[in-house]
N, C-alpha and C positions, 0 to 999 in steps of 0.2 A: 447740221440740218439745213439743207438748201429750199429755200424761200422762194416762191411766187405772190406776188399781189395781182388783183386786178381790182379794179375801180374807177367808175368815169368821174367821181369828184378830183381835181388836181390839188384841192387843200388836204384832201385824208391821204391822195397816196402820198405826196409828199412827207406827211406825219408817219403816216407806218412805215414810209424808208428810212426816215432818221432813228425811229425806233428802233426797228429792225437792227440795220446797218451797224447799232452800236451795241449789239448783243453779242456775248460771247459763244462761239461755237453754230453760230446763224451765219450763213451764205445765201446774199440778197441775189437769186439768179432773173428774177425780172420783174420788173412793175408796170402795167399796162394800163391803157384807159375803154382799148375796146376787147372781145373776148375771141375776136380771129388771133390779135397777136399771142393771147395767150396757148391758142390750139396750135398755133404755128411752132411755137416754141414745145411744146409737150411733144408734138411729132419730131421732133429732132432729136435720134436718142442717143446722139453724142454729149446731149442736158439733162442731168442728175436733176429730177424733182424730186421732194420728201413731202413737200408741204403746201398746201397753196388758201391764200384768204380772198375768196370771193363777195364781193357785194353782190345781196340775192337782187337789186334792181338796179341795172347797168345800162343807162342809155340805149336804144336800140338794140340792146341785145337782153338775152334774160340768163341771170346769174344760175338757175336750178338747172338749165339746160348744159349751160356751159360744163357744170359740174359732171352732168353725166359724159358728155362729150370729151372730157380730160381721164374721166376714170375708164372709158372704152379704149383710151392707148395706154394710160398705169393703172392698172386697178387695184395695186396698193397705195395709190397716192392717196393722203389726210385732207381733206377737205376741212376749210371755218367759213363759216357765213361772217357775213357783218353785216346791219343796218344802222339806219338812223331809228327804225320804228322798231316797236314791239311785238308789231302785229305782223306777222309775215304769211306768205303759201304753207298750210301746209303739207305740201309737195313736195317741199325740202328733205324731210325726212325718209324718202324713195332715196336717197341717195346717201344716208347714212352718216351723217359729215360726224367727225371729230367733236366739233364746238359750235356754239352762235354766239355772237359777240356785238351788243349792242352799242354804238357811236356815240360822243366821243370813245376812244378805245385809253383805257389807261396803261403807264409801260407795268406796272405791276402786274393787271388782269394779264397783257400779251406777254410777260415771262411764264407767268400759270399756262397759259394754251400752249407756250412752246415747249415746256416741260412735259407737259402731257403727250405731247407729239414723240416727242423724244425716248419718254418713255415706253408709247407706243409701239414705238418701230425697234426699241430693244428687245422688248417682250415678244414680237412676231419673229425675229434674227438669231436672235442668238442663244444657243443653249450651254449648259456646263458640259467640262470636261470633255472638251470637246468633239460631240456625239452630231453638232448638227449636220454633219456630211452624211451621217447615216442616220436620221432617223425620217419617218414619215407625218409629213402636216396634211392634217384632215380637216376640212372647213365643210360644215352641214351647216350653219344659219345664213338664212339667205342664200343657201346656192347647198350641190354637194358636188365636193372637190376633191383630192388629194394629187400632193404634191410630194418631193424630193428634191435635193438641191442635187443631188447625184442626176439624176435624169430628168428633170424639169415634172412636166404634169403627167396625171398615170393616165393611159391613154385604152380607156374601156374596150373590152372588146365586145362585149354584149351589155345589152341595156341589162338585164337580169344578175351579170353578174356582178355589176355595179348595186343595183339595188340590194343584194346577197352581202355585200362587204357593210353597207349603210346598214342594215337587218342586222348583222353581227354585232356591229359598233353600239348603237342602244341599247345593247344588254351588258357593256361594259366590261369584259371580261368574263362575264357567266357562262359557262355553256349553255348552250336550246339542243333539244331534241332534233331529231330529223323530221321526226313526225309535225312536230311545231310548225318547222321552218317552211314543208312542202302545203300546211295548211293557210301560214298567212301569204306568201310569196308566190306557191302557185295554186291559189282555189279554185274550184271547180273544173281539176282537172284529173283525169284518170291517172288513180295512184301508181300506175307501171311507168307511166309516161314521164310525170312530175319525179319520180326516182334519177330517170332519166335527165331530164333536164336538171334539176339540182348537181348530179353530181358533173355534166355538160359547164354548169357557170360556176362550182369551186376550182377547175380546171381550168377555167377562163381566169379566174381572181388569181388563183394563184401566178399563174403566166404572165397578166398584169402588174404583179406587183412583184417579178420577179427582176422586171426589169431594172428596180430602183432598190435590188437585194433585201428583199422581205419576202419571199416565195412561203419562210414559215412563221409567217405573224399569220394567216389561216392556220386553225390548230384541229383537229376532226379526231376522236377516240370515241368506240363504243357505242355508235352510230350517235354521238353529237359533235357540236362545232362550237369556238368560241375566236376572239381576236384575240392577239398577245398585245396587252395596251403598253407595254412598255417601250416597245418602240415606236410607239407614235405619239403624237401630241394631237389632239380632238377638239376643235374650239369648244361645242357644246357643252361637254363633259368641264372642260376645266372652268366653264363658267358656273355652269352648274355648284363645282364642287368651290371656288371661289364664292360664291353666295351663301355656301352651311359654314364655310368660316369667317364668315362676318355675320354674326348675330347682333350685333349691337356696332353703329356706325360713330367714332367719334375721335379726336383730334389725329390720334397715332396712329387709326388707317383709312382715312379721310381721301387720301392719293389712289391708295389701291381700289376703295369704293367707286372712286370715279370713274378708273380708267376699267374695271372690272363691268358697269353700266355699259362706257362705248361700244364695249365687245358682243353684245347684242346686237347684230349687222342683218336683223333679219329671222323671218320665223326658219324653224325649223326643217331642213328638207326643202326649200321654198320652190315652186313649180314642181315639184318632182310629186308623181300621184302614186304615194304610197300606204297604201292603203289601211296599212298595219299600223301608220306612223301617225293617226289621228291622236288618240290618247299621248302620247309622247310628246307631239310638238303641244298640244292643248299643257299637260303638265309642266313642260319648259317652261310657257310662256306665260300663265299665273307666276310659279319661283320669281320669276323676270322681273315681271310687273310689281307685286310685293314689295321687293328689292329694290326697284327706283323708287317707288313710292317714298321707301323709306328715306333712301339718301336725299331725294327732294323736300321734302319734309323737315331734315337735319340740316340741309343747307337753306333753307327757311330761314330755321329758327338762326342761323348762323350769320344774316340777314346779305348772302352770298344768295341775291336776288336770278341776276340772272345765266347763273349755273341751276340753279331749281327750277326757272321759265323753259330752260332747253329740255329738262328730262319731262316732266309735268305736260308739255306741250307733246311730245313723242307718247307721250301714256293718253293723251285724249284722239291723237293722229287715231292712234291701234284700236281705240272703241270709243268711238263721240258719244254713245249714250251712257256710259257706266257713268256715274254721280261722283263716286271718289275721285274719279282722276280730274273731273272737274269741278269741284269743289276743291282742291289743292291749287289747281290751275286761279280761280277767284279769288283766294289767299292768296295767292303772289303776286296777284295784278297789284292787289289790296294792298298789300303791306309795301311796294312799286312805290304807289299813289299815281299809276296810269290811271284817271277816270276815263281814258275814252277806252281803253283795249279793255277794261271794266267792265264798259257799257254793253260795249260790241261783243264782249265774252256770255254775258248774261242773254242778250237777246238773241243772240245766235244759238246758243243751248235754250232756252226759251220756246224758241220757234221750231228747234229739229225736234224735240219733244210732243209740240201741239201736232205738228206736219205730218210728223211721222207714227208718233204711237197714241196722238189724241191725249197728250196729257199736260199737266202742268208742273214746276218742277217744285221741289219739295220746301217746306218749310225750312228746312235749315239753308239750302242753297238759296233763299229770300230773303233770309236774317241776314245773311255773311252779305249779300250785296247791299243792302243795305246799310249796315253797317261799315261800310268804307263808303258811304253816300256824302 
């Protein structure tokens, strides 16, 4: 795992490089105090990144930008926050990091995040029996992608028939109809025409994905179509299907819970206006939400404070007005014993309530703060 730091305190970076430095299987590749040396370094790509620990406030420069700016030349690179405070941007979470990791940093917590990295980047690499030279990575949350290590990225040739492969993949291997696909893909268009162009952009998909030897992962009989999911790998889908096998979160798969959470990089389809895809990305991202809820919750009570501040925080990011996700957020300040990110938490939900929907917030979200008073 090759390491970056950045950081303008010279007491922390020094601690995270002795840290670091004396971990097994960790390659400290640089520690910096301003965030140009570290873009300097990321553009050099004779320098193996995996991993890099950002302070979100860096003298003169600002830690969330810098993030995006490092993930614009790797944008597999893992990102960590680090503070001193509790209370951070949350802006942060536009950028998806790994971990946040409040100061001082213990070498215990910074084995857990490097592990997590690790296991990370196993999980995105490497498959059995060695299949990953031929098979296809499909990333739909927060972006829609697909990739091959055979021929690098599949390289669309029509907008439509890209949205035609995304349209397939949501139904999981089921076949649709023809008649389905020309009504949500192409509406309000003469059904002679929309024939036409359907089968214009399976011709497109297929050619596309011929080039990375999948031509028949597109399957079409009987006027329907489905994907062959077996040779691809779909983030969506396998978070998805990682979330119905964890019904209950506790010590034995505590690791996968977590690292199953990170993989939420983003709604659904993200910028792509797909029309058909409202219901779907809406359905993902309740499971989603549920799901953190839960492991924040579990790590709560597990008084693994601030791995539950990171998820808890991401769940009020996505909806500041839902009550659950802050009212979990209140308990972990609470059970902290931060009274200022307490304070600041409650009057800030307080006032986006008054501001915004003319209300006040509920009796139980009044009790809980009070009661850590």
């Amino acid at each position: 795992m090759r390491v970056l730091i950045v950081d303008d305190e010279p007491a922390m970076l020094l601690a995270m490089k002795r840290l670091l430095s004396s971990m097994d299987g960790v390659e400290l590749v640089g520690s910096f105090q301003s965030a140009q040396e570290a873009v300097d370094l990321i553009q050099d790509r004779d320098v193996g990144v995996d991993l890099a620990f950002l302070d979100i406030q860096i003298a003169g420069d600002d830690g969330l930008e810098l993030a995006r700016s490092l993930r614009s030349f790797r944008a597999d690179l893992e990102i960590v926050f680090t503070t001193s405070h509790t209370e951070y941007a949350m802006d942060a979470y536009d950028v998806y990091p790994l971990d946040y990791m409040v100061k001082p940093i213990s070498r215990n917590r910074l084995t857990q995040t490097i592990a997590r990295a690790v296991r990370q980047r196993s999980a995105s690499s490497d498959y059995p029996d060695g299949l990953s030279s031929n098979r296809l990575t499909v990333r739909g949350l927060g972006c829609f992608e697909a990739s091959s290590k055979r021929a690098g990225a599949v390289k669309w040739i029509s907008k439509k028939s890209m949205e035609l492969f995304a349209y397939l993949l949501v139904y999981r291997s089921r076949s649709v109809s023809k008649i389905r696909i020309l009504e949500d893909i192409f509406p309000r268009m003469p059904l002679k025409n929309a024939e036409v162009y359907l089968n214009t952009a399976v011709y497109q998909l297929r050619k596309a994905l011929a080039a990375h030897g999948f031509k028949e992962i597109v399957l079409s009989a009987q006027e329907q179509y489905r994907v062959d999911l077996d040779q691809a790998d779909v983030d969506f889908i396998q978070l998805e299907q990682g979330i119905a096998e964890l019904p209950e979160i506790n010590p034995a798969n505590q690791a996968a819970a977590i690292d199953l959470e990170s993989k939420f990089t983003g709604e659904l389809f993200e910028n792509k206006s797909f029309e058909w895809a409202a219901m779907e990305r809406e359905q993902l991202a309740l499971k989603y939400e549920s799901f953190a809820k839960r492991l924040a919750s579990w790590l709560l009570a597990q008084k693994r404070y601030s791995e539950a501040l990171f998820i808890a925080r991401r769940m009020v990011f996505r909806n500041e007005f839902e009550e659950e996700s802050n009212l979990l957020l209140l308990n972990i300040l609470g059970a902290m014993g931060d009274r200022q990110a307490l304070y600041n938490h409650y009057e800030d939900y307080t006032q986006l309530l008054l501001q915004e929907l003319s209300l006040q917030p509920s009796e139980e979200f009044r009790w809980l703060y009070e009661r850590y008073q």
